[in-house]
N, C-alpha and C positions, 0 to 999 in steps of 0.2 A: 504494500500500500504506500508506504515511502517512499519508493523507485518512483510509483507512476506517479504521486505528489511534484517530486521532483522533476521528471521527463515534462510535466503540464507547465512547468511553472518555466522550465529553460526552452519550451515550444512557446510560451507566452512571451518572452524576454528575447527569444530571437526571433519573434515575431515583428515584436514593435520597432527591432534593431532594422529589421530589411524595412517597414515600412519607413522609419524616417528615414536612413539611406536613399531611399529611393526617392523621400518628395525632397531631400536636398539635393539631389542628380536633378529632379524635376526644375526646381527653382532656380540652379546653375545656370540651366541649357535653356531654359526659357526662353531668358532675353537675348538669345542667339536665333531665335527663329524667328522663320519672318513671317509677314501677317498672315498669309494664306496658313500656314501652318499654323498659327497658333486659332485661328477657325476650326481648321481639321479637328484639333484635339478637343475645342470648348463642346464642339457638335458631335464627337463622340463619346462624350458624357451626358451632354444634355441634348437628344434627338430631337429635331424640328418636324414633328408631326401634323403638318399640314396640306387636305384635302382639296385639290383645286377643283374647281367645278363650271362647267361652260353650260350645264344645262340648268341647275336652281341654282342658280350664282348667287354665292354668298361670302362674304369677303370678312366676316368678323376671326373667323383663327387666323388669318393670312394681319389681318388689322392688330390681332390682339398676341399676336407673335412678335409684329414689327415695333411698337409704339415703344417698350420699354426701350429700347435700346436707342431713338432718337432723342436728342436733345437741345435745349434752348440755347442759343450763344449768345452772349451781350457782348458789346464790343464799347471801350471807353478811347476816345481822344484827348491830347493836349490842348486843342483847340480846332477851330472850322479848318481853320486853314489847312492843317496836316490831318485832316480825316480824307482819307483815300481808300477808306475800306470799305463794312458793311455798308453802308450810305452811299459814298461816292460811284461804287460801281456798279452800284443796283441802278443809281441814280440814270449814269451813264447809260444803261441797259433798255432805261426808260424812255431817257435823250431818243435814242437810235430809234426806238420803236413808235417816237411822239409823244412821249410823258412831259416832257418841258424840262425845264434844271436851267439848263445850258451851262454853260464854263462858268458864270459869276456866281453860278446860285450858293448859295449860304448854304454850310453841311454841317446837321446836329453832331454834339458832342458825342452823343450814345446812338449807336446804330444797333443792328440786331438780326441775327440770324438760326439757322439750323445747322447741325451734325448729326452724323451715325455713328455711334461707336462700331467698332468693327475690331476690336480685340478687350479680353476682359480684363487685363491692366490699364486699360484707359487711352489709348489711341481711339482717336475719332477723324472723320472726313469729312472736310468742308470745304466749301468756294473762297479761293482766295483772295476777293474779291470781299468777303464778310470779313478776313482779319487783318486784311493786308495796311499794314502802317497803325493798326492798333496800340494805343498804351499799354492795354490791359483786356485780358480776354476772361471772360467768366463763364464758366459754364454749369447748367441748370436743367439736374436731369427730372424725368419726370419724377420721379418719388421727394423731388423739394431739393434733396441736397445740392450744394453748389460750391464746385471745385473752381479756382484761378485755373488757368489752362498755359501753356507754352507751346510755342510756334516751331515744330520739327521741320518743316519745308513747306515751301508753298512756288507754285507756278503761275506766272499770269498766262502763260503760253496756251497751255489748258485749263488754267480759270478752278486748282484744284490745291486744296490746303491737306496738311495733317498739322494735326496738335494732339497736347496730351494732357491727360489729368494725372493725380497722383491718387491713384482707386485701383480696387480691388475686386474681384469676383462680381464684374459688373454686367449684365445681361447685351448681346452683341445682335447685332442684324448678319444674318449668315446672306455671305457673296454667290450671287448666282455667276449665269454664262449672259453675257447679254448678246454672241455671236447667235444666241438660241433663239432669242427673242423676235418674233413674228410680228408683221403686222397686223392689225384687228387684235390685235392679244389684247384681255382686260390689264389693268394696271392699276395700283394706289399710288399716289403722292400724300407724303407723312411728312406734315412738320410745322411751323410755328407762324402762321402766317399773319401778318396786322400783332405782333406779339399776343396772341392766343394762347392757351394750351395746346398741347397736342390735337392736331387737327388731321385727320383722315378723308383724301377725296379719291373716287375713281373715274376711272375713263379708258381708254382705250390705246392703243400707240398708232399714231398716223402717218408715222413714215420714221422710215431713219438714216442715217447717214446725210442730216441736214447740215449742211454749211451755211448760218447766218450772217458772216461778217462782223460779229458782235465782238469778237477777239482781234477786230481789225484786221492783220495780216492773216487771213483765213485758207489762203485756197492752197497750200498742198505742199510738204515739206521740200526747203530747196528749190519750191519756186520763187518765192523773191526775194531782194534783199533790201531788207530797211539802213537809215541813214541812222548813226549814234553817234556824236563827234564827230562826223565828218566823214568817217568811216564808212562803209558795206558793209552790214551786217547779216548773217542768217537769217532767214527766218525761221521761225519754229513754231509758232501758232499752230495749235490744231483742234480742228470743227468737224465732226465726225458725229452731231446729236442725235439722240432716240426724239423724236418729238413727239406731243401728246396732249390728247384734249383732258384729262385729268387736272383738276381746276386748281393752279400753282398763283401765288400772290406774293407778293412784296414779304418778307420773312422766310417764304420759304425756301428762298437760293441757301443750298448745302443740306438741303433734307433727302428722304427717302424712296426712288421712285422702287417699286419693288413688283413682283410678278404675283398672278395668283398663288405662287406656292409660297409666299412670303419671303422671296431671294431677291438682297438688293440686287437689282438691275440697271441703276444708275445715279447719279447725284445730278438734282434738280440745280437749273444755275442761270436761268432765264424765260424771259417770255415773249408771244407779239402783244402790243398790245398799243392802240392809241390813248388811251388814258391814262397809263402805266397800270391798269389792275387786271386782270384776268379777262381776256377775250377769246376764248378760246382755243391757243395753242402757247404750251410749254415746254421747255427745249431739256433735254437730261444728258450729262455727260456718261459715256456706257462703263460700267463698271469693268471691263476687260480693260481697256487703256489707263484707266484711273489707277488699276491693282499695280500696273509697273511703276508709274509715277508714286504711288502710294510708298511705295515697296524701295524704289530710289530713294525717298526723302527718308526712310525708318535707315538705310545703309548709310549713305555719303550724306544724307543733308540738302540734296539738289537732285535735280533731274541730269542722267546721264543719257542725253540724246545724238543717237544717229543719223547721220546723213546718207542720202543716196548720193546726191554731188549733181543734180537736173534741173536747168529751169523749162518749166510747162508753159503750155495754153491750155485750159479745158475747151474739147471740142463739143461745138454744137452744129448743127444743120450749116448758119450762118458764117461762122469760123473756119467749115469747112470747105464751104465753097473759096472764102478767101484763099486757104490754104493750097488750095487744087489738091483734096485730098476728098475721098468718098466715106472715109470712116468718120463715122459722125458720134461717136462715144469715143472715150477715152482721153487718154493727155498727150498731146503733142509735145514732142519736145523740141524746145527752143533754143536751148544752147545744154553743153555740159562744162561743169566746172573742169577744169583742171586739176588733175590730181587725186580726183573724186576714187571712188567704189565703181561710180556708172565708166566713167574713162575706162578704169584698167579691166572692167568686163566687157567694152567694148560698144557699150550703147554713141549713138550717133546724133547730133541736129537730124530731124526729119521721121525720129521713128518715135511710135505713136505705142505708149501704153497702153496697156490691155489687162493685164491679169497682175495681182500682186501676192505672193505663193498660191497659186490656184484659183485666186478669186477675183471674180470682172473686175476690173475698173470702168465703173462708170460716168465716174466724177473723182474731182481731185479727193473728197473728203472720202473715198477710198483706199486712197494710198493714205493720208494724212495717215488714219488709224492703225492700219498695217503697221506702217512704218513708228509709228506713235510708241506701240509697243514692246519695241527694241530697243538695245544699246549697240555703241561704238564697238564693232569686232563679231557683232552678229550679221548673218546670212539671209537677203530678203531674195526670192526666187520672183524676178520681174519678166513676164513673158508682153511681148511687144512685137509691132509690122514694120516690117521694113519692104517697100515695095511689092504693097501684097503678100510676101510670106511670113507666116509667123516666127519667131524666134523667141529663147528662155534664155538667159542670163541667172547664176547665181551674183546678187553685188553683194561683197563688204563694208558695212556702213562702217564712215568714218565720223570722229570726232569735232564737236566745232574748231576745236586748233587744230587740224591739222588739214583741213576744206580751206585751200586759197581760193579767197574768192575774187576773181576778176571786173574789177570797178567798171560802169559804163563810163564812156568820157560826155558829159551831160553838159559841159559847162558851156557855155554859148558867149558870144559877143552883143554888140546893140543893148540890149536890158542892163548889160554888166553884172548881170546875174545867175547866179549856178542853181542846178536845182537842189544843192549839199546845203545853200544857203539861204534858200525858201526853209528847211531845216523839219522838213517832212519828209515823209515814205507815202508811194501810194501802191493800190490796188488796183489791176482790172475789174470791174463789175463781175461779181456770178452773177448766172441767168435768174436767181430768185431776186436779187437786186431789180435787175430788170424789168422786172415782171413788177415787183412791189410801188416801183417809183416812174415805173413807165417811160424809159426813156431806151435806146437803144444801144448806145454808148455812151463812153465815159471812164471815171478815174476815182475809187475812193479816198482820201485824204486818211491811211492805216495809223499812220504816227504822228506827232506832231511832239518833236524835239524843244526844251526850253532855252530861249536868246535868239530862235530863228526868227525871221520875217512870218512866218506864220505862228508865233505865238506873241510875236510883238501887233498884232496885227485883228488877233483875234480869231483866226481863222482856225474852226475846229477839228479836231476828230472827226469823220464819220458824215463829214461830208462829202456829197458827191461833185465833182467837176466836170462839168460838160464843155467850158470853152476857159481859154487864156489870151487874152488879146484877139480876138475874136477870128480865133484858130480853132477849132473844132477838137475837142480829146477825146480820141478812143482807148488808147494806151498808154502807160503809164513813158513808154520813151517820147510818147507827143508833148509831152510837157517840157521839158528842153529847147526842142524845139519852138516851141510857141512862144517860152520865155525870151526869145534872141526876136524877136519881131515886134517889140514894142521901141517907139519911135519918140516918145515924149519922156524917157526916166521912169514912167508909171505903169505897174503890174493890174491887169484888169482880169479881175474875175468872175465866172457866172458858175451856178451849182444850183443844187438840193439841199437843205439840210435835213437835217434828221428827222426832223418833224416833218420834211414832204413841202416847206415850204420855200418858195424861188428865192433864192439869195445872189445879189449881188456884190461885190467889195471890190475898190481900187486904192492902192498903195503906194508909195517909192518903191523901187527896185534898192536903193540903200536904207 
């Protein structure tokens, strides 16, 4: 009877020895795994048992799975002037869509937004747009508690934050596929809209792979390059949205859009809309591109993005015929960088993307995502026409230092003016531009650098350009040119602005 006293009692004692062994091995390797992984484990303890249903649709488990793990964000500024976060870029969002603001408007001290947690030590996802240039971030989950949060990385490229709290065994929204996600799918939007509680809407997905322009330099990694100092810069914007008539509002850019099975499917991060509030269509960043970018900011702190080394045209019917080319989808390519991935696999001026590992390209915001997904030293499989035949290329994306990028020479005489010192970047029109604002061609104004003539000047973001001295702009190398043709000293110009209304401005050229 002693023996087995004894045997129970050193089974009991080296019981308890493996088990804390094992949760301090737990706790060790934890913080070495990355987000996706520490999902994996949260949801193979705690299974997400949710019934999707397309015939008595009903969305309360998918609703009452999702809601604990979203949460409120408050965001505090030093003052109006340095508020560029939740406010200013919702603000912006609204500009572009015809909400009003414009460049002078006054931006409250406290703005406010949504997150999803998405690991149970407190990493959450939000638009960087909600924290970016914040003092102070607070975050407020639904059960009242409220954690300070800190800023792990954030991108305005894709409009995409992490931050973190200091918590514990906190309830998480498990990551779907959003490559899965269909059109006509039901869908919820979760999150804090007008500073609400937790608020739950549905709807439907109406298309995806939208490219709005709303990130400015939109349409397609490697095709443009903006001005920074004076410089040529990458681009790197990328606009790849799920969009959705599920009724999204002002608070709720960085919340939850998530699938009937309750898997986020994407982070909510704009809208159209002419009043700035809900008209029905809301734009979601797709949770596949978000997870790499996520996933960079929990490693280095930044986003490690790849270049292909190409600048594009998106073709269309119109485009094409310019072109003298019959393929009326895909991306034409316009020049290749030097030194690029695309060079040393051989791509060409004149050959027309098609496929980006496997999958059409239909539009640039195909490639954008593809390629969105990657780092420097990974393999994008690009198939492409070159005189009616097809051909596959493996490219090596390369790193932004290590992409020379070849300057256009823009700089013109007469005006005395360069376009490095207009101290803008612009854009070709997408075809949804066109379509929205009705006009045929033209030049979006992507950037607007501070000390240039367009910000001494007033001249915004997000406007559109249709003439320069009354030279007609289809492209953005028109602009150069039309600068060198003015006759009196003075820059004249005609546009859109973002509210849809005719703008005129004339300037100095100094």
């Amino acid at each position: 009877m002693k023996k087995i006293a004894v045997t129970l009692l050193t089974a009991c004692i080296g019981g308890a020895v493996a088990v804390g062994g094992y949760k301090l091995i737990e706790d060790k390797y934890a913080g070495n795994m990355s987000l996706e992984d520490k999902q994996k484990v949260y949801f193979t303890k705690n299974p997400l048992e949710v019934n999707a249903s397309t015939g008595n649709i009903d969305f309360t488990q998918a609703a009452a799975a999702v809601t604990p793990g979203v949460v409120h964000i408050k965001t505090t500024y030093k003052n109006s002037s340095q508020n560029r976060g939740g406010g200013s870029m919702e603000d912006m969002f609204n500009d572009f869509f015809g909400g009003g603001g414009g460049r002078m408007q006054q931006m409250p001290v406290m703005a406010s937004g949504s997150g999803v947690i998405i690991s149970q030590d407190g990493y959450i996802v939000t638009n960087n747009h909600v924290v970016e240039d914040a003092t102070e971030i607070n975050v407020l989950l639904p059960d009242r508690r409220s954690f300070d949060a800190k800023v792990i990385g954030r991108d305005p490229n894709t409009d995409l934050a992490l931050i973190k709290i200091s918590a514990n065994n906190l309830p998480i929204v498990k990551m779907g596929n959003s490559d899965n996600v269909q059109v006509g799918e039901w869908v919820l939007a979760v999150g804090y809209p007008f500073t609400l509680n937790t608020t739950v809407t549905a709807g439907i997905v109406s298309a995806k792979g939208r490219s709005i322009g709303i990130l400015g330099q939109s349409e397609g990694p490697g095709r443009r390059y903006g001005q920074q100092g004076g410089e040529p810069q990458p681009n790197t914007a990328i606009e790849s949205f799920i969009q959705t008539d599920a009724a999204i509002n002002r608070g709720n850019s960085g919340g939850a859009l998530v699938n009937a099975s309750g898997e986020l499917i994407g982070i909510n991060a704009a809208i159209a809309s002419q009043s700035g509030n809900y008209e029905g269509y809301g734009f979601a960043i797709p949770i596949n591109l978000a997870k790499k970018v996520l996933e960079d900011f929990k490693q280095f702190g930044a986003v490690k993005r790849g270049f292909i080394g190409v600048n594009f045209t998106e073709l269309d019917a119109e485009r094409a015929s310019q072109l003298g080319t019959k393929q009326i989808t895909g991306l034409y390519v316009s020049d290749v960088v030097p030194g690029s991935g695309a060079e040393a696999a051989g791509l060409r001026k004149g050959d027309i993307i098609v496929k980006a590992d496997d999958n059409p390209v239909y539009s640039s915001a195909d490639l954008q995502e593809r390629v969105g997904r990657l780092r420097p030293g990974d393999k994008v499989k690009v198939g492409y026409l070159r005189d009616g035949k097809e051909y596959s290329s493996n490219i090596t994306l390369k790193g932004e230092d290590s992409v020379k990028i070849a300057s256009n020479n823009n700089s013109n005489s007469g005006a005395g003016v360069s376009v490095s010192k207009l101290g803008a970047s612009f854009s070709t029109l997408s075809p949804a531009q066109k379509q929205r604002y009705r006009v045929n061609s033209g030049v979006v104004v992507s950037g607007v650098r501070q000390g240039g003539l367009f910000d001494s000047y007033g001249i915004p973001k997000g406007l559109i350009i249709t003439n320069i001295n009354g030279k007609a702009i289809a492209k953005p190398d028109d602009v150069g040119a039309a600068l060198s043709s003015s006759k009196d000293g003075l820059i004249r110009i005609s546009g859109i602005g973002p509210d849809g209304a005719q703008i005129m401005s004339t300037f100095p050229a100094e």
